[in-house]
C-alpha positions as CSV (number, residue, x, y, z in Angstrom):
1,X,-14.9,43.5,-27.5
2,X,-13.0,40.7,-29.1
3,X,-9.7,42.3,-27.5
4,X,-11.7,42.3,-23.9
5,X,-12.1,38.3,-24.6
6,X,-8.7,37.5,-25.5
7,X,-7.5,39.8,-23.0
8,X,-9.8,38.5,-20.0
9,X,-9.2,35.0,-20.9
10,X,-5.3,35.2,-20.6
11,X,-5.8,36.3,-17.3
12,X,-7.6,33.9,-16.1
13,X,-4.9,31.7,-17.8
14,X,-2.5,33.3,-15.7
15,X,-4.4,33.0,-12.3
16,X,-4.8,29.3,-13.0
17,X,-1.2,29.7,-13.4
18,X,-0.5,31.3,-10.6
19,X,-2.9,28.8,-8.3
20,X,-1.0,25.8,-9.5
21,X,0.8,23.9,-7.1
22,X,3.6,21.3,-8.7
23,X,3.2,17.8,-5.8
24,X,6.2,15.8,-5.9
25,X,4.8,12.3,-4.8
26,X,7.3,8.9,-4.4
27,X,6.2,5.7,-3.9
28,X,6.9,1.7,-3.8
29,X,6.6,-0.7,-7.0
30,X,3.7,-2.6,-5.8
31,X,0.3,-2.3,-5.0
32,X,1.2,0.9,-2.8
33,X,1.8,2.7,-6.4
34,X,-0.9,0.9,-8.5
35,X,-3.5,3.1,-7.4
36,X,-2.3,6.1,-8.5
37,X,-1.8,5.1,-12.3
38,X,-4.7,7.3,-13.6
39,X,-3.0,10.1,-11.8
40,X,-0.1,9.3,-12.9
41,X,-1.2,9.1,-16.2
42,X,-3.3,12.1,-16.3
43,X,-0.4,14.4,-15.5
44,X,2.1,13.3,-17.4
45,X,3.9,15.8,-19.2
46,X,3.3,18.4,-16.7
47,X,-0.9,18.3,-17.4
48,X,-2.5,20.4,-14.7
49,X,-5.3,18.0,-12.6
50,X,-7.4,19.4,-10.7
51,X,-5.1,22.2,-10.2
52,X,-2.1,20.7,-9.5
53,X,0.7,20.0,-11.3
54,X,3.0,16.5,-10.4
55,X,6.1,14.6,-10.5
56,X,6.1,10.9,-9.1
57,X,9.0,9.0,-7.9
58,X,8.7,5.0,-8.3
59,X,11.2,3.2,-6.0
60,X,11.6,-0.7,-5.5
61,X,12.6,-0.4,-1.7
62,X,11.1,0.9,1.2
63,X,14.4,2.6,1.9
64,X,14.8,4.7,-0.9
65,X,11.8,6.1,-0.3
66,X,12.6,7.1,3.2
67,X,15.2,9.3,2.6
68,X,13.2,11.6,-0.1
69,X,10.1,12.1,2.7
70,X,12.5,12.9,5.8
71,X,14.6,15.3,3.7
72,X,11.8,16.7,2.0
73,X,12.5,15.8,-1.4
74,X,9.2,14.8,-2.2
75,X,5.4,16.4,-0.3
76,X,3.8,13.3,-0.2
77,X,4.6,9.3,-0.4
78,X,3.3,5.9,-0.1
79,X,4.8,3.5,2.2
80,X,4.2,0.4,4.5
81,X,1.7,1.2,7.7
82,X,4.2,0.6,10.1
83,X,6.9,2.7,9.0
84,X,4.9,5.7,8.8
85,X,4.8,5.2,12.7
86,X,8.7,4.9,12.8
87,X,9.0,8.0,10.4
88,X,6.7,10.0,13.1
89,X,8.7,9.2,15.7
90,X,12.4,9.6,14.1
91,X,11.4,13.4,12.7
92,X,9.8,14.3,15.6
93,X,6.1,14.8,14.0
94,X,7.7,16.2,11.1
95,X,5.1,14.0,8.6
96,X,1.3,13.2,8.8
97,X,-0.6,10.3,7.8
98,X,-3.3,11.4,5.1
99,X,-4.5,8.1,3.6
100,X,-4.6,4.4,3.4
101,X,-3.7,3.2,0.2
102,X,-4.0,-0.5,0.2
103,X,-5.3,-3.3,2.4
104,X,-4.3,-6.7,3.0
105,X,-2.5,-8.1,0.3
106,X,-1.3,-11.5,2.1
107,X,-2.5,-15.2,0.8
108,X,-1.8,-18.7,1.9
109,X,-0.8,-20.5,-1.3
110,X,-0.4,-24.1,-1.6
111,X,0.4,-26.5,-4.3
112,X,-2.8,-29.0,-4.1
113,X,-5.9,-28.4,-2.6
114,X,-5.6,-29.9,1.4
115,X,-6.3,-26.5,2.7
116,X,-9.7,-25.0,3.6
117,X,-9.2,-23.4,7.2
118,X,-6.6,-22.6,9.4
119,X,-6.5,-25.5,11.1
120,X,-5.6,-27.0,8.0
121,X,-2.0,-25.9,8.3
122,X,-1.7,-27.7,11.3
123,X,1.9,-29.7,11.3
124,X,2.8,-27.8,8.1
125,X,5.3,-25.5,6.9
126,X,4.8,-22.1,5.1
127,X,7.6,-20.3,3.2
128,X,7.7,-16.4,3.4
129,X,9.2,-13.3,3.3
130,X,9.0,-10.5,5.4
131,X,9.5,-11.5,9.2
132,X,10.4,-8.5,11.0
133,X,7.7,-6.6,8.8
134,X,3.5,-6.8,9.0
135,X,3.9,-10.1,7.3
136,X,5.5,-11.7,10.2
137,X,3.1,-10.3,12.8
138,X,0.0,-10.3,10.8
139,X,0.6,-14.5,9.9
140,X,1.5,-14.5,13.6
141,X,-1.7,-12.6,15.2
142,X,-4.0,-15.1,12.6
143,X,-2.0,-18.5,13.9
144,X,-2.1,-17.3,17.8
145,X,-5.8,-16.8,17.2
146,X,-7.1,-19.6,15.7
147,X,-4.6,-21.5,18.6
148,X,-1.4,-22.5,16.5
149,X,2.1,-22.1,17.9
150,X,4.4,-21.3,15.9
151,X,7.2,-23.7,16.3
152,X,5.0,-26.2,17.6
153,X,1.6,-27.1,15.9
154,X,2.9,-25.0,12.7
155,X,6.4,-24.0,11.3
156,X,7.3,-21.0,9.4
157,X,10.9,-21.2,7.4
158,X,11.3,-17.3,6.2
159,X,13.0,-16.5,2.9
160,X,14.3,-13.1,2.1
161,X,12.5,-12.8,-1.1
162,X,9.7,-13.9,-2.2
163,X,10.7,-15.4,-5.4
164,X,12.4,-17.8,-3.1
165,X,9.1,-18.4,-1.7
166,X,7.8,-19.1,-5.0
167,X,10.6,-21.9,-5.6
168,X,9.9,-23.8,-2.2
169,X,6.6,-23.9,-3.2
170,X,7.1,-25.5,-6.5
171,X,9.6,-28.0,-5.0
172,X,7.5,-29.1,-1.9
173,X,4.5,-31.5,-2.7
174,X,3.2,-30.3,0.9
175,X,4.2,-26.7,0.2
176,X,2.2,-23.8,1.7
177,X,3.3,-20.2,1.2
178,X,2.4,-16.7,2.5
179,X,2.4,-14.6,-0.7
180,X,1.8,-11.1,-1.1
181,X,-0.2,-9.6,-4.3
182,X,0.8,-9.4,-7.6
183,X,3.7,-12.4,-6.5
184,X,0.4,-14.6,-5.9
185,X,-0.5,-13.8,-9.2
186,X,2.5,-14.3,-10.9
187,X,3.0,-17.3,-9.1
188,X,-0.4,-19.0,-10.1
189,X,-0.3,-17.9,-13.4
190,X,2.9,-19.8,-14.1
191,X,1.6,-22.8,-12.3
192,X,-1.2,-23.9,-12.9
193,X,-1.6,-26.2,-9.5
194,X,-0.6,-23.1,-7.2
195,X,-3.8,-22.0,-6.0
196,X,-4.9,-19.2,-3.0
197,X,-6.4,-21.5,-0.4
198,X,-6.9,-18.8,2.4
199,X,-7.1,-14.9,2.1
200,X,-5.2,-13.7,5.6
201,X,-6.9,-10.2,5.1
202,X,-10.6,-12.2,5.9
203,X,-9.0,-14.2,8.5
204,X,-7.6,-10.7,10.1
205,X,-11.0,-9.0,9.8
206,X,-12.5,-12.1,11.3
207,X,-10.8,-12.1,14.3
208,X,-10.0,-8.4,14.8
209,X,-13.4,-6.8,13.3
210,X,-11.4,-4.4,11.6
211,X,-9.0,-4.1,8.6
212,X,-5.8,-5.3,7.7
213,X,-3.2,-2.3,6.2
214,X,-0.6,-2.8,4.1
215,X,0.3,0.7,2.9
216,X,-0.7,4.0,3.6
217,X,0.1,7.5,2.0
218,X,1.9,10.4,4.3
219,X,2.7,13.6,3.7
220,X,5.2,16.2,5.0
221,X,3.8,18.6,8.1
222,X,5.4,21.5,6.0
223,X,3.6,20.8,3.2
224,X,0.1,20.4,4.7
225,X,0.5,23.6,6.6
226,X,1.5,25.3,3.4
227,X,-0.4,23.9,0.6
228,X,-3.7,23.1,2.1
229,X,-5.9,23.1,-0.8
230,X,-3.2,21.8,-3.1
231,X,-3.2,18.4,-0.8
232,X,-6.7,18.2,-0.6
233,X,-6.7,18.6,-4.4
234,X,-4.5,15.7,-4.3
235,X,-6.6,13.8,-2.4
236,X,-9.7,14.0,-4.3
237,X,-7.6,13.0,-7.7
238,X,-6.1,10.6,-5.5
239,X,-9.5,8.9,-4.7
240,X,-10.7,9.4,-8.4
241,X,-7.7,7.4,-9.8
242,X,-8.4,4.8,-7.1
243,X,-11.9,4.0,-8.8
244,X,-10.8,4.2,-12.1
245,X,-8.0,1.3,-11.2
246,X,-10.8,-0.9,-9.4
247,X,-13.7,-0.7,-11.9
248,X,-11.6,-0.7,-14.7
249,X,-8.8,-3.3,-14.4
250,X,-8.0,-4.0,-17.3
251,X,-7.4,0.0,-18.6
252,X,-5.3,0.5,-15.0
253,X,-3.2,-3.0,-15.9
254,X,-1.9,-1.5,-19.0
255,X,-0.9,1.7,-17.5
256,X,0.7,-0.3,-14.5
257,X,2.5,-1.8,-16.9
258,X,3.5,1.1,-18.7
259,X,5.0,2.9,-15.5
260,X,6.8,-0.3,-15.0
261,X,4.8,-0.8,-11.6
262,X,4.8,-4.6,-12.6
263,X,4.2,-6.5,-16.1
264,X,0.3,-5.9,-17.4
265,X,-0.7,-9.5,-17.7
266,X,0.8,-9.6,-13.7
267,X,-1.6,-6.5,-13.1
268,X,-4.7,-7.5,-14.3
269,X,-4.7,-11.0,-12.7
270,X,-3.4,-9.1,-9.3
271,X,-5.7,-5.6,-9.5
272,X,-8.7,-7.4,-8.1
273,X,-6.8,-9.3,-5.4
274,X,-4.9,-6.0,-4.1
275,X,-7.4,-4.3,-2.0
276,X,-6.5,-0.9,-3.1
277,X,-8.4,2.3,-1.6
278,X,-7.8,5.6,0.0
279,X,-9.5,5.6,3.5
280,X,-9.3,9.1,5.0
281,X,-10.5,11.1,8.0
282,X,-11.4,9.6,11.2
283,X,-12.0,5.6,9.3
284,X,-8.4,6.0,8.5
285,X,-7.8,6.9,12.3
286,X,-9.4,4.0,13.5
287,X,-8.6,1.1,11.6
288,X,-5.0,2.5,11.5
289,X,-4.7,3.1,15.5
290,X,-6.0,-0.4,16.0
291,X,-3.7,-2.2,13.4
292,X,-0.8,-0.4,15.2
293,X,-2.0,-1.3,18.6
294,X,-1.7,-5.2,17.6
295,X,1.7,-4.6,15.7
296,X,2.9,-2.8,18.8
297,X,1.8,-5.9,21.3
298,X,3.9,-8.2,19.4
299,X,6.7,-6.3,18.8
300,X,7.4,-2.4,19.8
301,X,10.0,-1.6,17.7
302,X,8.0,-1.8,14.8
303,X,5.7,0.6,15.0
304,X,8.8,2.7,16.8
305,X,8.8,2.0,20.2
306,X,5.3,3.8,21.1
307,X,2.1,4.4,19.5
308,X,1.9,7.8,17.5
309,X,-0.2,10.3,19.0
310,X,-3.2,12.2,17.7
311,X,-0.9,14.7,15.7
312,X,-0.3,11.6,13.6
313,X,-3.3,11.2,11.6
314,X,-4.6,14.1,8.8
315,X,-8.4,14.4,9.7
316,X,-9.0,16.8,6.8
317,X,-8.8,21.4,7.0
């Protein structure tokens, strides 16, 4: 009898075994990644979760994620909104949308406390980063809207970091900055006058009735067609970990600074401003297809010249 048990239960090791599918994920230092962490964490070493096995990638750039999706080096990554459209287009379908990881993460900063509405900004400047990215247009969309030109009623002077951002704030008494999370963070935290004076993701939502997207998670066509339970697997740990990191932000700020995501005192000030979440099915569809509709009327090329098609968006097996 005994030998039955041993012998039954090394089995059903083995089919377990056997069932296991190892997920190679990548994704961007950043909020993109921080949602993961408890995933992350969980299967380290090789730990089975949920019946997959994993091995993430953590990259600093968008474009060194890039390569490892279109060449298939990694199933699954987390990237900016836009570019997933671009990727779709360049490989010809070749990748699927699956989730959005993290909503808007954009703040108008000032040192002082002159600003309560948009109007506010009226004759001002604001230092950022990102033009030519979903910075630019979303900042754009929420001037147009509340009727500021750019160049005429308010000024933007673009930086290509956002440290240097952070700098022309501190030096301007009149300085206004659009900051992205955890740099708001960081940046308030050091300075003790910096404060956020308006959240751009309410001010998108306001005027559009939908959400602003920062990142969202793809994966390879391949790999859905091939591993169908093993990415929904991935998507219910996925969701899981995304909890954990919002109801527990101090736990998730120590392991996002333990996978060097960005410093834990950074995290935990940033965790609650980040708006991370996995959106799936036909929510993802909608909120995403509308984002890229308003990207694509400012500027084409940044979505990739034409709006994806159906094929784009993972509604579920």
């Amino acid at each position: 009898m005994k030998r039955f048990l041993f012998c039954t239960a090394v089995l059903l090791a083995a089919l377990s075994m056997l069932g296991a599918a190892d997920v190679s994920v990548a994704a961007l230092r950043g909020p993109t990644s921080i949602g993961m962490v408890k995933l992350m964490e969980d299967s380290a070493g090789g730990a089975e979760v949920n019946g997959n096995t994993y091995t993430f990638q953590l990259e600093g750039a968008a474009d060194a994620v890039v390569p490892l999706i279109v060449r298939g080096d990694v199933d699954i990554a987390a990237i900016p909104g836009n570019l997933a459209s671009v990727l779709y287009g360049r490989t010809d379908g070749a990748i699927e949308v699956i989730g959005i990881n993290t909503l808007g993460v954009l703040y108008i900063v000032e040192n002082g406390e002159s600003i309560t509405s948009v109007d506010d900004l009226r004759g001002r400047t604001i230092y950022s980063a990102g033009k030519g990215a979903t910075p630019e247009y979303a900042l754009q969309y929420v001037l147009s809207s509340s009727g500021l030109e750019v160049g005429k009623d308010v000024f933007i002077e673009w930086k290509s970091e956002h440290a240097e951002c952070v700098a022309a704030l501190k030096a301007d008494p009149d300085g206004v900055a659009m900051l992205p999370q955890p740099f708001a963070a960081t940046a308030m935290m050091a300075d003790p006058l910096i404060r956020i004076a308006l959240d751009l993701n309410d001010l998108w939502e306001a005027e559009t009735g939908t959400v602003l997207i920062t990142g969202v998670t793809v994966a390879r066509k391949e790999f859905i067609e091939s591993e169908p339970e093993a990415l929904e697997a991935f998507l219910e740990s996925y969701g899981e970990s995304v909890n954990f990191v919002n109801s527990n932000v101090h736990d998730a700020a120590v392991l996002v600074g333990k996978f060097g995501i960005v410093p834990e005192k950074a995290a935990e000030a940033a965790i609650p401003y980040c708006s991370i979440v996995l959106i799936t099915g036909e929510e993802m569809k909608d909120a995403l297809s509308f984002y890229l509709g308003i990207l694509a009327a400012q500027n084409p090329a940044s979505i990739g010249g034409t709006l994806p098609d159906d094929a784009f968006y993972y509604l579920g097996k």
